[in-house]
C-alpha positions as CSV (number, residue, x, y, z in Angstrom):
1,X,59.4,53.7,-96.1
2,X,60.9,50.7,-97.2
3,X,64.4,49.0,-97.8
4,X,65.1,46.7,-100.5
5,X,68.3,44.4,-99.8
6,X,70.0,43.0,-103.1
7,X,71.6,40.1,-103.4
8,X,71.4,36.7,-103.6
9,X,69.2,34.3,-101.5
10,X,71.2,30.9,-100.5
11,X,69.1,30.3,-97.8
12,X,65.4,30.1,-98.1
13,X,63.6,32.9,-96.1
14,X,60.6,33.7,-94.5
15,X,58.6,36.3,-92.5
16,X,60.7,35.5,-89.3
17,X,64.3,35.4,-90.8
18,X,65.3,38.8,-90.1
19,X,63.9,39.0,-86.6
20,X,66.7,39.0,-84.6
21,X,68.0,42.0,-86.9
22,X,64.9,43.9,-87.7
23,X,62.5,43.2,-84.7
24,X,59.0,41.6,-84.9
25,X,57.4,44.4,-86.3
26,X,59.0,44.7,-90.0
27,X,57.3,42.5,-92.8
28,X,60.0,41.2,-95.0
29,X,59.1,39.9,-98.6
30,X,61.3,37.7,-100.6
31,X,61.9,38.3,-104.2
32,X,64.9,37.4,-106.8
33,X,67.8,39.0,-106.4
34,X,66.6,39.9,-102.8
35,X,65.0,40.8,-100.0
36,X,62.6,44.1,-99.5
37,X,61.3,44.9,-95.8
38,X,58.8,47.6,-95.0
39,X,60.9,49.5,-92.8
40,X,64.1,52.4,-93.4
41,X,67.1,49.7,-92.4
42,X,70.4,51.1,-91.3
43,X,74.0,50.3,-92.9
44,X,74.5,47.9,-90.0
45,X,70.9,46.2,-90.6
46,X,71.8,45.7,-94.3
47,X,75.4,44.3,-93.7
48,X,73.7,41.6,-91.5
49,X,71.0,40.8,-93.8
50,X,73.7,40.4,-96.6
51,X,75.3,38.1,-94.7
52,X,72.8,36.1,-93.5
53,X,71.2,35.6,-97.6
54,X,75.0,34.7,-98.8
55,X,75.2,31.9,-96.5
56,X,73.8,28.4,-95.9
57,X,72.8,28.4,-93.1
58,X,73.6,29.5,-89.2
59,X,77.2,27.7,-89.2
60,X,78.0,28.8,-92.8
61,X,77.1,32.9,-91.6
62,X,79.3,32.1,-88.4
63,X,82.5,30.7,-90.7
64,X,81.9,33.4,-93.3
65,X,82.5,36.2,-90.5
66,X,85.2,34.4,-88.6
67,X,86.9,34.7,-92.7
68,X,86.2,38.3,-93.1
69,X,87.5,38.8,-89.2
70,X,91.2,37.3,-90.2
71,X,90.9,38.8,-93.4
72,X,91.0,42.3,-91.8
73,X,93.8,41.0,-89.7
74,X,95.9,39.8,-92.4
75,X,95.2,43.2,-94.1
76,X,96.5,44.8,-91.5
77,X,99.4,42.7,-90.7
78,X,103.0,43.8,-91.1
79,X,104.1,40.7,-92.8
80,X,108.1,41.3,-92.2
81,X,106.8,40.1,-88.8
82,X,106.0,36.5,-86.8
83,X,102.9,38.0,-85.7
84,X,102.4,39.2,-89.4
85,X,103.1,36.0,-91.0
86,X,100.9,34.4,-88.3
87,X,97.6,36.2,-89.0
88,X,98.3,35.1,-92.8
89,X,99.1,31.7,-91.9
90,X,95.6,31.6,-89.6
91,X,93.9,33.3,-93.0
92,X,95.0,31.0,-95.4
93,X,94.4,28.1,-93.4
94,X,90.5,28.9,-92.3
95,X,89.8,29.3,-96.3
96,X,90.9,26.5,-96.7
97,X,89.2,24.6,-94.0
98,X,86.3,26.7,-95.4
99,X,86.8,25.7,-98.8
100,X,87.3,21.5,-97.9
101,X,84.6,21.6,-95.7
102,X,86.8,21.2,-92.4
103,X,84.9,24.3,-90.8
């Protein structure tokens, strides 16, 4: 009973990385192109593991999620609208925050 996570490490990891989302009694090993923990993780484990090896560090995870949050907004947004054209306004500005290192 294991779970391997793929992806890509940004941040370095070690045997206490994953704590907060696995609990103190999973081992996690490192390896390229991921991370492989000695316990059955769930969908909701995974997604937070993923996020936390595609960022930089605490901050970076925080701004990621705050992008993915207006992106679902925006999605959703009936753009013939203020409140539509709003949430792509508060989208397109937070990337690019993001992306000039205003975050």
């Amino acid at each position: 009973m294991s779970t391997f996570v793929e992806g890509l490490l940004i941040r370095a990891v070690g045997p206490d990385s994953f704590l907060d989302i696995t609990g103190p009694d999973v081992a996690v090993t490192s390896f390229d192109g991921g991370v492989t923990f000695d316990a059955d993780l769930n969908a909701e484990q995974i997604a937070a593991v993923r996020a936390r090896m595609a960022s930089r560090d605490d901050a970076d995870q925080a701004a990621r999620a705050h992008l993915s949050d207006l992106r679902t907004a925006a999605s959703a947004a009936d753009l013939t609208t203020p409140d539509g054209l709003e949430a792509l306004r508060a989208l397109l500005t937070a990337e690019a925050d993001y992306l000039l290192g205003d975050a």
